[in-house]
LOSE-649172 format. One record per residue (C-alpha): x, y, z; residue in three letters. Coordinates in steps of 0.2 Angstrom, whole numbers. Last residue first. Example, Ala and Ser with C-alpha at 12.3 -4.5 7.8 and 13.67 -1.06 7.14 Angstrom:
<atoms>
       u       v       w   code
      68      -5      36    Ser
      62     -22      39    Ala
</atoms>
This chain:
<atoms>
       u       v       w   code
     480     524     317    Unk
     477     511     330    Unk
     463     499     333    Unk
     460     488     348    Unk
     450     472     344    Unk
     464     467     337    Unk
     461     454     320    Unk
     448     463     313    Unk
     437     456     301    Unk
     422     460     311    Unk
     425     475     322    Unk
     408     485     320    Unk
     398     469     323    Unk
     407     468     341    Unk
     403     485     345    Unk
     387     480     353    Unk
     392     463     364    Unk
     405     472     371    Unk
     395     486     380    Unk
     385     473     389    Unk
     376     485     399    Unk
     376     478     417    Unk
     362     469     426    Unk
     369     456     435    Unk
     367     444     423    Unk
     375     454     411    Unk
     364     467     403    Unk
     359     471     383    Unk
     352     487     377    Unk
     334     488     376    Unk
     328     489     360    Unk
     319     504     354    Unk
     335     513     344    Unk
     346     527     339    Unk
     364     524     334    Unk
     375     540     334    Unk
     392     540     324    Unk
     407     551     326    Unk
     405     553     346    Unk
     413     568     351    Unk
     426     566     364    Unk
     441     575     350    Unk
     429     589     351    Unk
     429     594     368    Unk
     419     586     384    Unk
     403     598     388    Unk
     403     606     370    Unk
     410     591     361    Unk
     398     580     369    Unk
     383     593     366    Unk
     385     594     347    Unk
     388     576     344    Unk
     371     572     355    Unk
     363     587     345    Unk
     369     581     330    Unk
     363     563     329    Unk
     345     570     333    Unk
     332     568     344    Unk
     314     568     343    Unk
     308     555     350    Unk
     291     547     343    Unk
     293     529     349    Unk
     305     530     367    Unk
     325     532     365    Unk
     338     519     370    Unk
     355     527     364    Unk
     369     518     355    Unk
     383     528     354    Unk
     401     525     344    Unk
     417     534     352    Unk
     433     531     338    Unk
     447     523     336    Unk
     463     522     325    Unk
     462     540     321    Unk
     461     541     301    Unk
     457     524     296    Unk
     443     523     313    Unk
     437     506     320    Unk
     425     506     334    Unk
     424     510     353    Unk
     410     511     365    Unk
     396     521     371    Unk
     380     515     378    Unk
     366     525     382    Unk
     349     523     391    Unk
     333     532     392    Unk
     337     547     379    Unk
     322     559     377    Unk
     327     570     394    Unk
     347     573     387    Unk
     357     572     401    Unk
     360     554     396    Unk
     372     559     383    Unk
     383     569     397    Unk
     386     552     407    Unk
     388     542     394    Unk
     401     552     386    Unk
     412     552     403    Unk
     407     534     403    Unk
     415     529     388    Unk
     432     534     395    Unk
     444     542     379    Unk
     461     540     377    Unk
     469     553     368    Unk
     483     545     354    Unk
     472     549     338    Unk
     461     540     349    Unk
     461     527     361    Unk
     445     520     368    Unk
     445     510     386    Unk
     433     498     389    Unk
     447     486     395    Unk
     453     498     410    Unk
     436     497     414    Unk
     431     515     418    Unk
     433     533     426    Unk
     428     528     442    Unk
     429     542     454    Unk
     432     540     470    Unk
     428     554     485    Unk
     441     556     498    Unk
     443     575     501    Unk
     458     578     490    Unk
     453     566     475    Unk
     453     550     471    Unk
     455     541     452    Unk
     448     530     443    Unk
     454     515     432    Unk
     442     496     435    Unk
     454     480     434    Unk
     449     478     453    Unk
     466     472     461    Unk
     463     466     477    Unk
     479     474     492    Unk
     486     457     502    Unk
     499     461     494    Unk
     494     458     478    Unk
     478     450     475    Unk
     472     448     459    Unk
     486     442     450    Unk
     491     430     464    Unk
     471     424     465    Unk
     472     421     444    Unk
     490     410     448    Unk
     482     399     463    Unk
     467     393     454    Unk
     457     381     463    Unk
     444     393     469    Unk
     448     411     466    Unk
     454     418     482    Unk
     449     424     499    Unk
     436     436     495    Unk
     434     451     501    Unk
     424     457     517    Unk
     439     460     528    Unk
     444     475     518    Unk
     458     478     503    Unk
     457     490     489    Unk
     462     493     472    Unk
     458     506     459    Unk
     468     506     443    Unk
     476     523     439    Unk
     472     542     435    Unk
     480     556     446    Unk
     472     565     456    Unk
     477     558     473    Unk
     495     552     473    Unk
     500     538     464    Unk
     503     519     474    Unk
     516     507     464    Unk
     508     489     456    Unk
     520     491     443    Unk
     504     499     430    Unk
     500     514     442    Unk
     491     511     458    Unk
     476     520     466    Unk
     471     514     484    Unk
     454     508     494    Unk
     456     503     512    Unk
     443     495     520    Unk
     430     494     538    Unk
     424     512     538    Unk
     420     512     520    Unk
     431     521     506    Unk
     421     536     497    Unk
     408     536     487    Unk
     406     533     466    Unk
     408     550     461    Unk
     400     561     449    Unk
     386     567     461    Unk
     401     570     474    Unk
     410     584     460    Unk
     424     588     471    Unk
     436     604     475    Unk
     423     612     486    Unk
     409     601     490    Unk
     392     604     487    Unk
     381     586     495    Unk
     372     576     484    Unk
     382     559     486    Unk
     389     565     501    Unk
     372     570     512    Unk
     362     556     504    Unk
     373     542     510    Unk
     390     535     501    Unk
     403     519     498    Unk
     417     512     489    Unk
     426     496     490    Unk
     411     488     496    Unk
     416     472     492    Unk
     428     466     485    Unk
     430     449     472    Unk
     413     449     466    Unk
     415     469     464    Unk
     413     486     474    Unk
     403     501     473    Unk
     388     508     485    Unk
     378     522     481    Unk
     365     526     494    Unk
     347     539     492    Unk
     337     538     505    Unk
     337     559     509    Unk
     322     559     496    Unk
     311     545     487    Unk
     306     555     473    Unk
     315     567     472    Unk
     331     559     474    Unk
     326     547     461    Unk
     324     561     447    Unk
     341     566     455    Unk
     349     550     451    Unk
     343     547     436    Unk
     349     563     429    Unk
     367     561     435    Unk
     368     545     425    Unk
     372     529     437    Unk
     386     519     435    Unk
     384     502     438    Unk
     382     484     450    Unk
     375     499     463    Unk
     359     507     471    Unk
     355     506     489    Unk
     336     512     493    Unk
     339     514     509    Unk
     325     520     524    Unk
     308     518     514    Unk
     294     519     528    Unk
     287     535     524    Unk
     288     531     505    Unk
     269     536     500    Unk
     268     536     480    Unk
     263     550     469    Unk
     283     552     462    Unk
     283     536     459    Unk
     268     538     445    Unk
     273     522     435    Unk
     286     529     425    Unk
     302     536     423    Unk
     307     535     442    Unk
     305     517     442    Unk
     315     513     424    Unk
     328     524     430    Unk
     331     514     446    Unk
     329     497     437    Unk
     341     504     424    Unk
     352     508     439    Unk
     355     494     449    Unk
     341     492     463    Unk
     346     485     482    Unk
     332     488     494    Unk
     326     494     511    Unk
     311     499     520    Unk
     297     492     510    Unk
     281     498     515    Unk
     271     481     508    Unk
     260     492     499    Unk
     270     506     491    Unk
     284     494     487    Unk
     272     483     479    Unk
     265     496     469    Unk
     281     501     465    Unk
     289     487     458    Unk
     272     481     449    Unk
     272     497     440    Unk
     294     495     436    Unk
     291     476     433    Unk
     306     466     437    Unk
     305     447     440    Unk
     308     433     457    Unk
     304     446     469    Unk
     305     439     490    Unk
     303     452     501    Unk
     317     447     517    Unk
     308     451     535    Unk
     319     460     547    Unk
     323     453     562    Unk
     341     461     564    Unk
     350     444     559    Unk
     339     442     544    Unk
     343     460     539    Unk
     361     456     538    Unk
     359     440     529    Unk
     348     445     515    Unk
     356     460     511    Unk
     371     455     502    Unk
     363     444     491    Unk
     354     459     483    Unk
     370     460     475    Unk
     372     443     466    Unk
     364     425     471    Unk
     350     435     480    Unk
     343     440     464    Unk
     336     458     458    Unk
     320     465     467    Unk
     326     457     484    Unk
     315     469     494    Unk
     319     473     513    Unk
     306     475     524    Unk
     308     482     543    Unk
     301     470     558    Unk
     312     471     568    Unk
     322     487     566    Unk
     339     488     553    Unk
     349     501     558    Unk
     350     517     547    Unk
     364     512     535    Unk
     382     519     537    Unk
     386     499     545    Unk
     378     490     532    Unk
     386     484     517    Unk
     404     484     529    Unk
     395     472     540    Unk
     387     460     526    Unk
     404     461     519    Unk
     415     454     537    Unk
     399     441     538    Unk
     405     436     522    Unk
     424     436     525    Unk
     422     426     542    Unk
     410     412     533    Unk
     422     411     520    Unk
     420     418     503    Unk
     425     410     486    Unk
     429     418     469    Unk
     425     404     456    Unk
     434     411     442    Unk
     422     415     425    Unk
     429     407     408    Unk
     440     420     399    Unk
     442     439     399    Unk
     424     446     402    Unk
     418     432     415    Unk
     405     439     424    Unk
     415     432     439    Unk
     408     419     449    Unk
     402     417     467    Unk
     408     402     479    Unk
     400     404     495    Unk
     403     401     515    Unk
     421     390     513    Unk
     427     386     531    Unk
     438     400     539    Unk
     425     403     551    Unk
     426     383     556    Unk
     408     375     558    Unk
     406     360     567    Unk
     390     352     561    Unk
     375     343     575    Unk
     362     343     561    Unk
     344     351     568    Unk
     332     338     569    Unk
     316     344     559    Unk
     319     325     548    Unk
     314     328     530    Unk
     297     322     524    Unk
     290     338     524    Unk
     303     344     510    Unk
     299     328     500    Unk
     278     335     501    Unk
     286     353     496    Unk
     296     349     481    Unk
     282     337     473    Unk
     275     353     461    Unk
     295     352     458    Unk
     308     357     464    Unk
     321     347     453    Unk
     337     338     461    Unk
     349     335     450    Unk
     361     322     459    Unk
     380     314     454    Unk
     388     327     447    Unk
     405     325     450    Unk
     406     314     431    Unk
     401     330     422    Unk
     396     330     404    Unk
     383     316     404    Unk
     377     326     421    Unk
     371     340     413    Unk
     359     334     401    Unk
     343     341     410    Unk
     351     357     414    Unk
     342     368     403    Unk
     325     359     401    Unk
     325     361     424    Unk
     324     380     423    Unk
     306     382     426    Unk
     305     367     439    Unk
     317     377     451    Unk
     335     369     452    Unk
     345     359     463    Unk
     361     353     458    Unk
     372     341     468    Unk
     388     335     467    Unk
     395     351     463    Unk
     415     349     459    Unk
     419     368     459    Unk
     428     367     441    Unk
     413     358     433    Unk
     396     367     440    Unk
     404     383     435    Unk
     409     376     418    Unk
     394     368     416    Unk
     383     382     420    Unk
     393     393     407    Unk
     390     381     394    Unk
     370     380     397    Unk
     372     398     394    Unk
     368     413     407    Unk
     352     423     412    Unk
     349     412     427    Unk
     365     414     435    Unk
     371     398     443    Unk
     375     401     462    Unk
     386     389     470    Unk
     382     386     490    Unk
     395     378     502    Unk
     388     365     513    Unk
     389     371     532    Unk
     373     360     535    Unk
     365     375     539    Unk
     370     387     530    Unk
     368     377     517    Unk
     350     375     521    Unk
     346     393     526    Unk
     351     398     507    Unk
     342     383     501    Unk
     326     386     511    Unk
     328     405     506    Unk
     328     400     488    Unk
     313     390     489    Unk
     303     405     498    Unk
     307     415     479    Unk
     319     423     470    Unk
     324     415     454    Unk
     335     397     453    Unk
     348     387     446    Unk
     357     381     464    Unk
     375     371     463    Unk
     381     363     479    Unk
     397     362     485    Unk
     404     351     497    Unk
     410     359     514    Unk
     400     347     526    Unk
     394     332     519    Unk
     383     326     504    Unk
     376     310     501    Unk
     360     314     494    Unk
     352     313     512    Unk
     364     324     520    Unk
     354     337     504    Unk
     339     332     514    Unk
     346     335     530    Unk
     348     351     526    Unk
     333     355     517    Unk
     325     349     533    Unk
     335     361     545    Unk
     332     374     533    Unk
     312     373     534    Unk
     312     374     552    Unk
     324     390     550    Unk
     308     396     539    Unk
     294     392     550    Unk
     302     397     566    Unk
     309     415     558    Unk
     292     416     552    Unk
     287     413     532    Unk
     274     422     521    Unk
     267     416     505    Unk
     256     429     496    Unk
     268     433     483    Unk
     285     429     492    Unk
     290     433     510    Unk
     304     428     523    Unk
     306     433     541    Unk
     289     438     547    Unk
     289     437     566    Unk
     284     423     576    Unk
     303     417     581    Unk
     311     432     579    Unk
     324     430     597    Unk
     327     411     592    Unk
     328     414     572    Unk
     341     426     576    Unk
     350     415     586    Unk
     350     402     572    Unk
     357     415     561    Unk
     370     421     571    Unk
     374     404     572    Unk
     372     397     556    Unk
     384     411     547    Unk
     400     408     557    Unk
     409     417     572    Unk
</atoms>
C-alpha cells in the first residue's frame, strides 16, 4: 500500500467534508485533493519525475498541504527545510539530496534567493507568491497516472544535526504509513469530522498526524505560529480533538491564558513529545484538560519508540515512578537497552536505548557508514541512555553526549531539571556541564523566572542536594528573563549555553 491511495480513497468517501483549515480558509477533501493533483502536475511541469526530491521552506498553512498532497501525488519525494535554521543548513540539505526544485512561501524567499549559484542540481525556486494561487489554477485537474512502489522513497527528514552536518534519514511510503499506525493505534479513533491542530510544523512531529487523520476524515488545523492566548482560544472555538504540543508550548498553556476556564469536551489527545516534560507541567495539564493526556517518545530515525495514555502515565505503580517515565514499548516495536558492545542488559541497569519497529526509517540517504552505525541488526541505535524497568516502563536518563562527569559520578542533567522545575517561580530550566579545577565538571543551571521572582541560588542548590545528594548540586545558578534557546523542533539547545563557559578549552569534556 502507498501514501496516494489511501489518500485518494479518503478524499472519495470525505468529499464535502472539511479536510484542511487555516485562518478563515477552509478546504474539503475534493477541494483540497483537487488542489494536489495541480500542484502535481505543476512540479511535472518544472521537469520533475517520480522520486526526485523536492525541497519545501515553508510554515503551516493551506499551501503546505497543497505540497504535501502534491508529492504524494506525483510520488515526488518531499524535503523539509526547517524554518528556524541557517542559510548553510538549507544548502547542505538541499545539496546531498539533489533537490531540483525548491518551493518556498513568499516570507522566506530573502533566505534562499542565492541558492542556486551554490548548487548546480537546483535548477527551480519556485516562490508562492501573491500570483501562487492564479499558476495553481492554471494547472491541469487531470490526476497523473504514477506507479507507486511501497518501497519508493516517501520523505527525507533530517537530523538536528548535533555531531556534524544533518543525515538525511529517508522514509518509504511502507515505513511512513507503518509510523502513522504505531502514532495512532492506543489513541481513541479518529471520527469524521474530528479536528486535529498542527500548532508546531508539519515537517516535524505534528507531521505524524496529518496523514492518519486525513485518512479517517478528519480535518487538519492549520497554525503557522504559537501564541499560548491565541492557542487556546482557538482550541476552545474550533473544538479541537487532537493535537501534538512539546512541552514549553504545554507549559506555556497551562501557565496562562485561563485554560483551566475553557470547555474541552471535545479534546480526545492532546500528544505531548520532542522532550522531557517536568512533573509539574504535566500535572498542571492533567488538570486542566484531564484523562487526555499522551506521551509519546521517539526520534527522526524511530518512531514511536516509547509510548503512553492517561492511565500509565499518571497511574501508581508498585516498583515504577510512570510520571518519570517516558511510556512503554508500542504495540507494533520492540525497544531494548544495550551496553557499549552492542550486548542486551537486563532491566535496570543503565544503557543506550534502541529499538526497532516497521515505522523507522530505512537509512540515512546516500550514506551507507552513518546508516550501519545507526542500525545494527536491524535494531536503531538512538544515542539517548535510559533504562527499563520490571513492568515496562522507559526511562530516559539522557543524551549519552549531555552527560556530566564529576569527581568520577556521572551526573544526567535532567534528573536536576526535573527537581529544579518543581519550584512554582521557575518556568523553564536548563542544566549542563562546565569546567571544575577540583572536580573536572560540574552541573550549571540556567532557570527562566518571571519579573519580580523571588528565588534564590540557594534554594535550588539547597533542594537538588536534598532530593538528589550533594555531589548532584549545581555549583552555580544562572537566573534570567530570556527564553532559553530551541532547536527547530522545539528543544532546549543545552549546548548552545555552556559553550561561553568552555572557551579556551580544547575538550569540551573536563576531567579532574
Amino acid at each position: 500500500m502507498d501514501v496516494r491511495t489511501l489518500m485518494k480513497r479518503a478524499a472519495l468517501d470525505y468529499a464535502s467534508l472539511d479536510a484542511i483549515s487555516h485562518g478563515d480558509r477552509r478546504l474539503t477533501f475534493a477541494e483540497a485533493w483537487d488542489r494536489g493533483i495541480r500542484l502535481a502536475n505543476g512540479l511535472f511541469a518544472m521537469g520533475l519525475k517520480p522520486g526526485d526530491r523536492v525541497g519545501v521552506l515553508e510554515d503551516n498553512s493551506i499551501e503546505a498541504a497543497d505540497f504535501y498532497n502534491g508529492c504524494a501525488i506525483a510520488n515526488l519525494v518531499r524535503v523539509p527545510l526547517y524554518a528556524r535554521n541557517s542559510v548553510e543548513a538549507h544548502t547542505h540539505m538541499l545539496g546531498h539530496t539533489n533537490c531540483r526544485v525548491l518551493m518556498v512561501s513568499a516570507n522566506y524567499a530573502h533566505e534562499v534567493d542565492q541558492l542556486q549559484d551554490q548548487l548546480p542540481d537546483l535548477q527551480t525556486i519556485f516562490v508562492r507568491d501573491d500570483n501562487y494561487e492564479s499558476w495553481l489554477a492554471s494547472q491541469s485537474n487531470v490526476e497523473p497516472d504514477i506507479q507507486i512502489d511501497p518501497d519508493d522513497v516517501f520523505i527525507i527528514r533530517h537530523t538536528g544535526g548535533t555531531t556534524g552536518p544533518s543525515k538525511g534519514v529517508s522514509y518509504t511510503h511502507r515505513s511512513w504509513l507503518n509510523a502513522g499506525r504505531d502514532w495512532f493505534y492506543n489513541l481513541l479513533p479518529v471520527e469524521p469530522g474530528d479536528k486535529c491542530l498542527h500548532i508546531g510544523p508539519i515537517s516535524h512531529g505534528s507531521g505524524y498526524q496529518y496523514m492518519p487523520v486525513w485518512l479517517s476524515g478528519g480535518c487538519n488545523v492549520m497554525v503557522d505560529h504559537f501564541d499560548a492566548e491565541e492557542t487556546i482560544d482557538l482550541m476552545e472555538r474550533e473544538g479541537i480533538a487532537y493535537s501534538f504540543m512539546v512541552p514549553t508550548m504545554v507549559n506555556a498553556v497551562v501557565r496562562g491564558g485561563g485554560a483551566d476556564k475553557r470547555d474541552w469536551s471535545k479534546l480526545k489527545c492532546l500528544l505531548i513529545g520532542a522532550a522531557p516534560i517536568a512533573d509539574s507541567t504535566a500535572l498542571a495539564a492533567r488538570d486542566i484538560f484531564g484523562d487526555t493526556l499522551y506521551q509519546a517518545y521517539g526520534q527522526t530515525e524511530v518512531v514511536p519508540v516509547a509510548f503512553m495514555g492517561p492511565k500509565q502515565w499518571f497511574a501508581e505503580v508498585e516498583g515504577s515512578v510512570p510520571l518519570r517515565a517516558c511510556g512503554l514499548a508500542p504495540a507494533f516495536a520492540q525497544v531494548a537497552i544495550w551496553d557499549e558492545d552492542n550486548k542486551p542488559l537486563p532491566r535496570g541497569e543503565v544503557g543506550e536505548i534502541v529499538a526497532k519497529s516497521d515505522g523507522q526509517m530505512t537509512g540515512f540517504w546516500n550514506n551507507e557508514e552513518a546508516t550501519a552505525e545507526r542500525i545494527v541488526d536491524g535494531w536503531v541505535k538512538t544515542g539517548d541512555l535510559g533504562r527499563m524497568d520490571d513492568n515496562g516502563y522507559l526511562y530516559i536518563v539522557d543524551r549519552a553526549d549531555d552527560m556530566i562527569i564529576s569527581g568520577g559520578y556521572n551526573i544526567w542533567p535532567m534528573e536536576l531539571e526535573n527537581v529544579i522545575s518543581d519550584i512554582p517561580e521557575i518556568i523553564e530550566v536548563a542544566v549542563f556541564g562546565v569546567p571544575d579545577v577540583k572536580w573536572g565538571e560540574t552541573p550549571h543551571a540556567v532557570c527562566v523566572v518571571a519579573e519580580g521572582a523571588k528565588v534564590t541560588e540557594a534554594e535550588v542548590i539547597t533542594l537538588c542536594s536534598e532530593k538528589l545528594g550533594s555531589y548532584k548540586k549545581p555549583s552555580a545558578v544562572t537566573f534570567t528573563q530570556t527564553p532559553l534557546p530551541l532547536s527547530p523542533v522545539g528543544k532546549i539547545m543545552r549546548k548552545n549555553l555552556r559553550e561561553p563557559f568552555w572557551e579556551g578549552v580544547d575538550r569540551r569534556v573536563s576531567g579532574s
